[in-house]
N, C-alpha and C positions, 0 to 999 in steps of 0.2 A: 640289193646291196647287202653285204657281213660288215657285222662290224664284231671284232676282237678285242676284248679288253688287254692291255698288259701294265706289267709292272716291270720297270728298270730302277735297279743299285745297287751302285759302287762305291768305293774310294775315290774320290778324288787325288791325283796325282799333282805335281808339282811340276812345271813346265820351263826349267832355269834356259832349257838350250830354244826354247820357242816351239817346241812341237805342241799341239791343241789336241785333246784327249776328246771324241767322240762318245756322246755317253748316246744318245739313240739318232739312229738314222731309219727316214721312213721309207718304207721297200716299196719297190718295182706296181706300178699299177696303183698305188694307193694313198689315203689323203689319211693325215692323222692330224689329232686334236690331242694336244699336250694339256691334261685336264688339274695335274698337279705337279711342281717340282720346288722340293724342299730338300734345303743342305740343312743337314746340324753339325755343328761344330763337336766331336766326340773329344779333346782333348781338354780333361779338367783343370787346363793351367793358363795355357798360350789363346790368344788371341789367333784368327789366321782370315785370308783376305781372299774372296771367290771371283772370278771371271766366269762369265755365262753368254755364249752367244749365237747368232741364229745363222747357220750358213746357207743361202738358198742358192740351189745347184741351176738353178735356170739361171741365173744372172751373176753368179759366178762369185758373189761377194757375201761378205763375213759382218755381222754388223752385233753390236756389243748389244745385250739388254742387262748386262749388270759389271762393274768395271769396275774392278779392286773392290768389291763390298767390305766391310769389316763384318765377322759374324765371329761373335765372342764367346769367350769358352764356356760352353756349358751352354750353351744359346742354339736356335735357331731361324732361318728367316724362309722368303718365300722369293725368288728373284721373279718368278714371272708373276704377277699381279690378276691376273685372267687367263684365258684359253689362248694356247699358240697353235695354229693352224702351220700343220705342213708338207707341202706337197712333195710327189716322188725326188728320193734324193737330197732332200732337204737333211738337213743335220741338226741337233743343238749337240754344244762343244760345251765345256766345263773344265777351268782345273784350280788350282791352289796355288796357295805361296810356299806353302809345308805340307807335304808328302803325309798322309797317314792324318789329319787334323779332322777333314770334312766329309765328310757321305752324302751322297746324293740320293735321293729317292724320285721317281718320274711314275707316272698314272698318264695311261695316253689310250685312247679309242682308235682302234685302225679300221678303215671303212674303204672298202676295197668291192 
């Protein structure tokens, strides 16, 4: 077995028309372990509100692990509480209520 470390982050975007912004998808052959994922709020004024959630590609469905969170300005939180396991094709999605407010940062082990 390899295992690779990486690092993913972005922006968090704003999603008014219903599109879900993909912040990491686990590739082909391989099982990842989501080891950290922390949004901070960079905007020193506004409040703004995060969606987090887990899409497993074998059964086709989308399922919330964090829904409207508040994370306040100048704050930051941790939506996933422990390790997220996920298999080929698996997705976590993320976005905002306000374009430019949130960053995301992820720590994930790929073991392939």
């Amino acid at each position: 077995m390899a295992y690779a470390y990486k690092s993913v982050n972005t922006e968090l975007g704003a999603t008014e028309d219903g599109t879900v912004e993909v912040i990491y998808q686990c590739p082909s052959a391989t099982t990842a372990v989501v080891l950290l994922c922390q949004i901070a709020n960079i905007d020193g004024t506004n409040n703004a509100n995060v969606n987090v959630t887990y899409y497993d590609s074998s059964e086709t469905s989308n399922k919330y692990l964090a829904y409207t969170i508040n994370v306040p300005a100048d704050a930051a939180i941790n939506p996933i509480g422990g390790k997220l396991v996920l298999e080929a094709g698996d997705q976590l999605r993320a976005w905002a209520n306000a374009t430019g407010d949130l960053d995301i940062v992820l720590s994930v082990v790929e073991i392939s």
